[in-house]
N, CA, C and O atoms as CSV, one atom per row, in Angstrom:
chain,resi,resn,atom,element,x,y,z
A,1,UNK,N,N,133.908,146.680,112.905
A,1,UNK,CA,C,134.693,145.478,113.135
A,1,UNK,C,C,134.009,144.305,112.439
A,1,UNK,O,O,132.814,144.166,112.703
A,2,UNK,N,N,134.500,143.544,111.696
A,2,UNK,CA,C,134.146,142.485,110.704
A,2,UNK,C,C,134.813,141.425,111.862
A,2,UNK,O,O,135.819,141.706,112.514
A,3,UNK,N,N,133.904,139.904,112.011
A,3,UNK,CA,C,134.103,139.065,112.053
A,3,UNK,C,C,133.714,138.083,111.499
A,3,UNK,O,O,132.734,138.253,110.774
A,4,UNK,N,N,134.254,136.769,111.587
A,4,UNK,CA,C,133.836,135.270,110.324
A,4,UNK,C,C,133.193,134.780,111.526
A,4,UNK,O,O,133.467,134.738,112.726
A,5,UNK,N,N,131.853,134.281,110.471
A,5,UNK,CA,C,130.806,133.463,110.836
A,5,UNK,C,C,131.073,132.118,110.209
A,5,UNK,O,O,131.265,132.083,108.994
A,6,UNK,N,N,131.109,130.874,111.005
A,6,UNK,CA,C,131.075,129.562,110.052
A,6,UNK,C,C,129.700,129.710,109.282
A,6,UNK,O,O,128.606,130.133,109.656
A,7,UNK,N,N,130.084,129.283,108.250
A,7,UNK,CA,C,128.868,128.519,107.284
A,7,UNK,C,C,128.878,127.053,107.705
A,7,UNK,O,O,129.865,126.427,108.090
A,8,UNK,N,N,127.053,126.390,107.515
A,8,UNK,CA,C,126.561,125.818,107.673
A,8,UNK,C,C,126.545,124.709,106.344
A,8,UNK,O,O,125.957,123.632,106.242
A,9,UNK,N,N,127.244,125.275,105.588
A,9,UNK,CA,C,126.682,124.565,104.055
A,9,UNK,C,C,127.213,122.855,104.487
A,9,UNK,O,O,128.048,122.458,105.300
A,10,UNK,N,N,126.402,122.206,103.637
A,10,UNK,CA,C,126.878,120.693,103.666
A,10,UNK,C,C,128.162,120.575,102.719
A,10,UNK,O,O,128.399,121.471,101.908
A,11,UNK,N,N,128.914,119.550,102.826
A,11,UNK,CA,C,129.965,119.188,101.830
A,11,UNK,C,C,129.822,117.622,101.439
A,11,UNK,O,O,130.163,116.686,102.162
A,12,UNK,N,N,129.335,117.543,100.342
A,12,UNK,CA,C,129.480,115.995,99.513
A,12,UNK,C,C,130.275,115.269,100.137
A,12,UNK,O,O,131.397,115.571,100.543
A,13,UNK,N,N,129.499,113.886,100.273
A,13,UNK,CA,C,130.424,112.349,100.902
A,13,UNK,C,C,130.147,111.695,100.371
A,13,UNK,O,O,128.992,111.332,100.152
A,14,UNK,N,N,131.241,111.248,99.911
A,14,UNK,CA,C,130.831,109.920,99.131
A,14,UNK,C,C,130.117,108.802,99.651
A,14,UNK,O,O,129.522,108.905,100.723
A,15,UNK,N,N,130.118,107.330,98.739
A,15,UNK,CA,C,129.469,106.561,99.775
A,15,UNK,C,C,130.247,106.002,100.484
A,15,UNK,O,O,131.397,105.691,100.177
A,16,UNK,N,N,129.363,105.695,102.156
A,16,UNK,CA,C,130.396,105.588,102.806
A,16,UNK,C,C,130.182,103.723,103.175
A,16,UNK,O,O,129.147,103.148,102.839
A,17,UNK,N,N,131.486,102.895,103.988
A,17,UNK,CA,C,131.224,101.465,104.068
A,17,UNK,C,C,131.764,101.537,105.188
A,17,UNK,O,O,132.464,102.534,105.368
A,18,UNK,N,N,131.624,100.368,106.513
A,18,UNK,CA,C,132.225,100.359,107.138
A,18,UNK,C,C,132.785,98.765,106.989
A,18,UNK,O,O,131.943,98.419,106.160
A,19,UNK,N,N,133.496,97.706,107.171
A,19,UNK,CA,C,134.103,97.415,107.266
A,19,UNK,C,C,134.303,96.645,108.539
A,19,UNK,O,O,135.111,97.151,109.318
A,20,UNK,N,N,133.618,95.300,108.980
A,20,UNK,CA,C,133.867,95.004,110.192
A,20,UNK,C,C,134.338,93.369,110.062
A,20,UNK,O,O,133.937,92.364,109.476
A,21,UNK,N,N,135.152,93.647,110.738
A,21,UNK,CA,C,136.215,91.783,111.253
A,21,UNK,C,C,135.378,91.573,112.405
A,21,UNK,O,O,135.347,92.333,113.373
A,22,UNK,N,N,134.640,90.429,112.263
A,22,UNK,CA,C,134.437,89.478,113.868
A,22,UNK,C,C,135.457,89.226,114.245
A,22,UNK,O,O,136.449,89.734,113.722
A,23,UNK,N,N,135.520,88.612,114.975
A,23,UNK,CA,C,136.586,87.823,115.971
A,23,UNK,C,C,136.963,86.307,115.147
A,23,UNK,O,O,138.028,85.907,114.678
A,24,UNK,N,N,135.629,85.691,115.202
A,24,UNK,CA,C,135.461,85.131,114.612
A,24,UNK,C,C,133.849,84.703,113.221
A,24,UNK,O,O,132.632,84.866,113.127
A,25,UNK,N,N,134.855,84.190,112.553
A,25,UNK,CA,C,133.625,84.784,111.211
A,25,UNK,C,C,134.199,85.437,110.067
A,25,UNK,O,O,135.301,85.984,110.106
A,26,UNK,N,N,133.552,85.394,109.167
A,26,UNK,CA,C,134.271,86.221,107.896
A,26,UNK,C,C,134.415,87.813,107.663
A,26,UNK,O,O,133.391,88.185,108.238
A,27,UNK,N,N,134.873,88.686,107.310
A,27,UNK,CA,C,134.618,90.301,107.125
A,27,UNK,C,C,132.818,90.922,106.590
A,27,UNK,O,O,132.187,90.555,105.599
A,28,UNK,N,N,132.556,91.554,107.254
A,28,UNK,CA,C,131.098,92.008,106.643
A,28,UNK,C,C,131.227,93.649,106.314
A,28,UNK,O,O,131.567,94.463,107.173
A,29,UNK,N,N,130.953,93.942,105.154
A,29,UNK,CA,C,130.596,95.039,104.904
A,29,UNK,C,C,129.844,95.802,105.205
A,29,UNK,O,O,128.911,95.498,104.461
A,30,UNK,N,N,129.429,96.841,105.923
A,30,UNK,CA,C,128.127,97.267,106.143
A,30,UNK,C,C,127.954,98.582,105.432
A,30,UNK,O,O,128.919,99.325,105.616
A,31,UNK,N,N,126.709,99.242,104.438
A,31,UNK,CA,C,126.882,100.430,103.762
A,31,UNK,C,C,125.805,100.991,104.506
A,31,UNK,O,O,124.697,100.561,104.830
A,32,UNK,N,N,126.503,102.220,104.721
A,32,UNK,CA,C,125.520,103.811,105.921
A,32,UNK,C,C,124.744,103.964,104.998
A,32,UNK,O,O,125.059,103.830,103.816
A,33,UNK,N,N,123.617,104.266,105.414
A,33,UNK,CA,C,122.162,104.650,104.905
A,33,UNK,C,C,122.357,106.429,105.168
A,33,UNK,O,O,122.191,107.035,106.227
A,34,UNK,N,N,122.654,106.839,104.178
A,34,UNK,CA,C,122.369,108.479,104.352
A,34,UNK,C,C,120.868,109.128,104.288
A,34,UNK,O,O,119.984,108.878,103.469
A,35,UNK,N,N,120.844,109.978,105.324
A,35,UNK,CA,C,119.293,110.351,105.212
A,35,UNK,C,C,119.516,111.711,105.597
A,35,UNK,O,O,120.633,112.052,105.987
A,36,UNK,N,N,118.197,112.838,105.500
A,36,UNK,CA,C,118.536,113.697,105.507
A,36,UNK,C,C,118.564,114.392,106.844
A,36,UNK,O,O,118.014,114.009,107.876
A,37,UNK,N,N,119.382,115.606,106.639
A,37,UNK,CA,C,119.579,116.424,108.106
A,37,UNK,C,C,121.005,116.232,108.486
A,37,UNK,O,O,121.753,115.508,107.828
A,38,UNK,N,N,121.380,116.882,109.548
A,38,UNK,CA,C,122.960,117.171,109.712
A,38,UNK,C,C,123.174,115.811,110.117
A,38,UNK,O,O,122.342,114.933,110.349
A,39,UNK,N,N,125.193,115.765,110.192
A,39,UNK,CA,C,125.838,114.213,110.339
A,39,UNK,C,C,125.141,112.916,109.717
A,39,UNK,O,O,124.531,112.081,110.386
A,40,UNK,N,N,125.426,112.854,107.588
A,40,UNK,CA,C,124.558,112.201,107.552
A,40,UNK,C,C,122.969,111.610,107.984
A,40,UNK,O,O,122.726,110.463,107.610
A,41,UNK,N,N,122.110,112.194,108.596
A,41,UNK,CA,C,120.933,111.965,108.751
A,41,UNK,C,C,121.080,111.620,110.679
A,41,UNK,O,O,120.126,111.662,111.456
A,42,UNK,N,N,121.817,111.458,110.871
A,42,UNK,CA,C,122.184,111.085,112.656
A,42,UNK,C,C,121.419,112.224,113.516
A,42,UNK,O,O,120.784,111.971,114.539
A,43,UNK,N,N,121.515,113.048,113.157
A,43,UNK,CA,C,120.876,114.500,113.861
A,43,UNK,C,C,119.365,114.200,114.240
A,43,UNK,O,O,119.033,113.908,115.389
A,44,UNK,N,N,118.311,114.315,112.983
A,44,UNK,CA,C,117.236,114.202,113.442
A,44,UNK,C,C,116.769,112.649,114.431
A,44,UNK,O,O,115.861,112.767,115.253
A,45,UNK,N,N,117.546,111.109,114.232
A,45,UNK,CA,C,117.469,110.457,114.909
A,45,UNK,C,C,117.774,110.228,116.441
A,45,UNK,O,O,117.250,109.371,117.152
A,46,UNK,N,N,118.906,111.337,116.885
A,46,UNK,CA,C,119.468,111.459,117.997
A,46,UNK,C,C,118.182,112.476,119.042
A,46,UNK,O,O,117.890,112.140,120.190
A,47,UNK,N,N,117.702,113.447,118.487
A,47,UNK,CA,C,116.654,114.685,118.903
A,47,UNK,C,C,115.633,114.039,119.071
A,47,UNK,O,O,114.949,114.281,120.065
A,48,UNK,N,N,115.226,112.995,118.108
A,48,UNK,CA,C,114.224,112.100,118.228
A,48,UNK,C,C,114.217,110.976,119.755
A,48,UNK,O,O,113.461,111.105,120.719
A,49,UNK,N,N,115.109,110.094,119.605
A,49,UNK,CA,C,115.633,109.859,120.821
A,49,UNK,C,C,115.973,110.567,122.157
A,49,UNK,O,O,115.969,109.974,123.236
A,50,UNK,N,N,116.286,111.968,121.992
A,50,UNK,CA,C,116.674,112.484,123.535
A,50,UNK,C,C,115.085,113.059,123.892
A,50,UNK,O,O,114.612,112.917,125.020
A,51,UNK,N,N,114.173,113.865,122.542
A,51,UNK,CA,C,113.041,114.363,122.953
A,51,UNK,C,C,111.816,113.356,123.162
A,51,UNK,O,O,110.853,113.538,123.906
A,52,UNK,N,N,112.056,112.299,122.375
A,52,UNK,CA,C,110.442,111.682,122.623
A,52,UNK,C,C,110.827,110.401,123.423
A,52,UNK,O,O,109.909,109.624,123.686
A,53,UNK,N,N,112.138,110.089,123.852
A,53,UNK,CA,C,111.648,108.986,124.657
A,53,UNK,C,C,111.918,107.555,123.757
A,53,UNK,O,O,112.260,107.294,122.603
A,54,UNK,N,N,111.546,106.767,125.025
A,54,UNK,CA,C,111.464,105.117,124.497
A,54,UNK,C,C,110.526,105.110,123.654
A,54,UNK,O,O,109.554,105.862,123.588
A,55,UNK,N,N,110.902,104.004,122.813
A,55,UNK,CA,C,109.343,103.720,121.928
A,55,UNK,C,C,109.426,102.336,121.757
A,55,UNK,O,O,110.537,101.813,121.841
A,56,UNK,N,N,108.285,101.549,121.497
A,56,UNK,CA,C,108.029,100.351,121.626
A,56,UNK,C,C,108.619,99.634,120.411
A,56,UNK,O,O,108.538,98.407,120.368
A,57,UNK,N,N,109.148,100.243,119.522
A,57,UNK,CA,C,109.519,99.846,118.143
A,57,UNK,C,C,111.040,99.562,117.840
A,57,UNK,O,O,111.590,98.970,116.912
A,58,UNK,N,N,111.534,100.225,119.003
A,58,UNK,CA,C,113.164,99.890,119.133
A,58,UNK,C,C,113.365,98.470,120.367
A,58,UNK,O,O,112.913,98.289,121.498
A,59,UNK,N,N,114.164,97.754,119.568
A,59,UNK,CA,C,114.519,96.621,120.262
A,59,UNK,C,C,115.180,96.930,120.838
A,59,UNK,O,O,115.956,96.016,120.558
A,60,UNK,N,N,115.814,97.597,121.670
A,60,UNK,CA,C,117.003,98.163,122.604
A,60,UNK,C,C,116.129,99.173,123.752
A,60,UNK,O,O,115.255,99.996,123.480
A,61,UNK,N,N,116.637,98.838,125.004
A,61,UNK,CA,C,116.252,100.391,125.888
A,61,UNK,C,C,117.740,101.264,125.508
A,61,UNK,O,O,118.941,101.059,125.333
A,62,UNK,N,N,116.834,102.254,125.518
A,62,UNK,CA,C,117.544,103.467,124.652
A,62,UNK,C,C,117.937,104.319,126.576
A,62,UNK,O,O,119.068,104.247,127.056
A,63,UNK,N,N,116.929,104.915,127.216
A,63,UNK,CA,C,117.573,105.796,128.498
A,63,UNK,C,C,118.478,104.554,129.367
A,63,UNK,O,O,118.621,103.378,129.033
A,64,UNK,N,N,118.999,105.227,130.533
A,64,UNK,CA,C,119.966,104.777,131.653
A,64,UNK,C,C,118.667,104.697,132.469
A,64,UNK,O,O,117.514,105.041,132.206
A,65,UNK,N,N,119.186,104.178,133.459
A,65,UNK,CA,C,118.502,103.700,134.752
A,65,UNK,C,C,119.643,104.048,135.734
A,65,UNK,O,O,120.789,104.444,135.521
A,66,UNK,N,N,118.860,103.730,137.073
A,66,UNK,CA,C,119.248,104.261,137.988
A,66,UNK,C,C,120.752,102.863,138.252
A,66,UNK,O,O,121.911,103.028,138.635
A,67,UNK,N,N,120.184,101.901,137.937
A,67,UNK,CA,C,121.377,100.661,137.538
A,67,UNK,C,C,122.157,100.460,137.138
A,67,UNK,O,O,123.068,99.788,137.621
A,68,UNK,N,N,122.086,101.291,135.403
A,68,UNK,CA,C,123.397,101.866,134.513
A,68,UNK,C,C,124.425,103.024,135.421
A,68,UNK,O,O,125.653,102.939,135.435
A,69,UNK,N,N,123.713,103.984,136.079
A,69,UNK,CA,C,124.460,104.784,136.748
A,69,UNK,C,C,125.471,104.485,138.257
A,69,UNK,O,O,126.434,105.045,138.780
A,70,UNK,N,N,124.520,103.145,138.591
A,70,UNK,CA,C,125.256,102.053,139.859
A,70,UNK,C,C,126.861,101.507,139.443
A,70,UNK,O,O,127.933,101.579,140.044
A,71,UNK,N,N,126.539,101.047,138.382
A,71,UNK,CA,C,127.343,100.102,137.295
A,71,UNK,C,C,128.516,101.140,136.836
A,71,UNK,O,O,129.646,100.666,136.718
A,72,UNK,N,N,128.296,102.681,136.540
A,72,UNK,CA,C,129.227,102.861,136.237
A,72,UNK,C,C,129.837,103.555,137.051
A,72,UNK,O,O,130.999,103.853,136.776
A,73,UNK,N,N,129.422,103.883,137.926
A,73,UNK,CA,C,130.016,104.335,139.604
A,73,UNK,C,C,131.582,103.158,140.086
A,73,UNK,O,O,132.732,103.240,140.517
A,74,UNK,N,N,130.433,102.017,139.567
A,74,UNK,CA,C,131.245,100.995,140.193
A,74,UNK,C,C,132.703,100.715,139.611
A,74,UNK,O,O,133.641,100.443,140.361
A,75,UNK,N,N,132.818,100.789,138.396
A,75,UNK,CA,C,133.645,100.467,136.664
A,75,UNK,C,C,134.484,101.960,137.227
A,75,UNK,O,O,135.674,101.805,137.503
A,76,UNK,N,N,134.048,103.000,137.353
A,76,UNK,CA,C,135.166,103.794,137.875
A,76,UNK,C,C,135.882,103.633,139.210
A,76,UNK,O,O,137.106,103.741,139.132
A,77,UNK,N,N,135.368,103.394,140.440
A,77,UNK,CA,C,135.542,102.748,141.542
A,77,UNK,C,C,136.379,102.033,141.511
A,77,UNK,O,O,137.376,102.456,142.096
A,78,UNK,N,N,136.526,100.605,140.870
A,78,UNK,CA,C,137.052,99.525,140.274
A,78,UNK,C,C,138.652,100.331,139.337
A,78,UNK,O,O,139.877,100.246,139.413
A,79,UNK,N,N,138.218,100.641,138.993
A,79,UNK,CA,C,139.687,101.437,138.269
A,79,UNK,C,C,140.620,102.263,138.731
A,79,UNK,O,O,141.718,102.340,138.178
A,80,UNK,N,N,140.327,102.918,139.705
A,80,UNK,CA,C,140.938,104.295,140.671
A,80,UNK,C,C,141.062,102.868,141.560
A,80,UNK,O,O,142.248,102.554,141.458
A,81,UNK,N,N,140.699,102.340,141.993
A,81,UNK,CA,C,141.694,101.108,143.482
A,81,UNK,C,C,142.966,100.604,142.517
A,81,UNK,O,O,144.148,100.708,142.844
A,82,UNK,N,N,142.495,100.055,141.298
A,82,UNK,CA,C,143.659,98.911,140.710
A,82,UNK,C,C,144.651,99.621,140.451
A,82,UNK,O,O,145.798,99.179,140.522
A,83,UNK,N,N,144.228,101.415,139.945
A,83,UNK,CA,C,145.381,102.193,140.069
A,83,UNK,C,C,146.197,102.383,141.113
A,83,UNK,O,O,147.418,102.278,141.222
A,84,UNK,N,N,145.302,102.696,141.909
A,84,UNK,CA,C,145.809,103.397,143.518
A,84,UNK,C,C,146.881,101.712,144.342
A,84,UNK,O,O,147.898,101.713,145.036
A,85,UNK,N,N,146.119,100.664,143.880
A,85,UNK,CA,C,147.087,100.004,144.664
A,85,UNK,C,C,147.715,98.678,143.561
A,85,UNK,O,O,147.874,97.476,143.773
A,86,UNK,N,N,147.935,99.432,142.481
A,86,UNK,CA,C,149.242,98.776,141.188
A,86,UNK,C,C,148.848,97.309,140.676
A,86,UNK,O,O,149.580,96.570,140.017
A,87,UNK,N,N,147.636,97.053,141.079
A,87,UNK,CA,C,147.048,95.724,140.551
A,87,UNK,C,C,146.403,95.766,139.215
A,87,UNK,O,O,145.888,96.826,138.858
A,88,UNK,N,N,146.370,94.537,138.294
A,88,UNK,CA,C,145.351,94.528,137.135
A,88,UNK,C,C,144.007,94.550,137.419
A,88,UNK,O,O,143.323,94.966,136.483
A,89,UNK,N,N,143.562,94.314,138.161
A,89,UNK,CA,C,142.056,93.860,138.506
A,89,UNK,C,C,141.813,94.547,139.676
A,89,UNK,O,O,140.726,94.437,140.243
């Protein structure tokens, strides 16, 4: 019995831009930095992030807290009432 295996091979992308409207402000271009490893280079940065943790070099907290998980308890909470009783808010 023969079955198909996906291949792994990469497929050429061009370059890519994204394209962003403020609200207010003029249009900004922004061009993706391709680097290597799967999804444009995103792969090894994401593994990096889930395996090693915070690092002092990123201006952002990168994990959840027990606060983020309060917050979104709440944001669902908040949504299932306005449903349940036909209000916007």
């Amino acid at each position: 019995m023969e079955y198909h295996a996906p291949k792994r091979t990469p497929f050429p992308t061009p370059v890519q831009t994204i394209d962003y409207f403020p609200l207010f402000g003029s249009k900004e271009t922004i061009h993706v930095v391709h680097r290597e490893g799967g999804h444009g280079g995103g792969d090894p940065l994401l593994l990096e992030d889930i395996f090693l943790g915070e690092s002092k070099h990123k201006p952002f907290q990168l994990l959840s807290g027990a606060k983020d998980g309060a917050y979104s308890v709440a944001t669902g909470e908040a949504v299932w009432r306005s449903v349940k009783e036909h209000r916007p808010y």
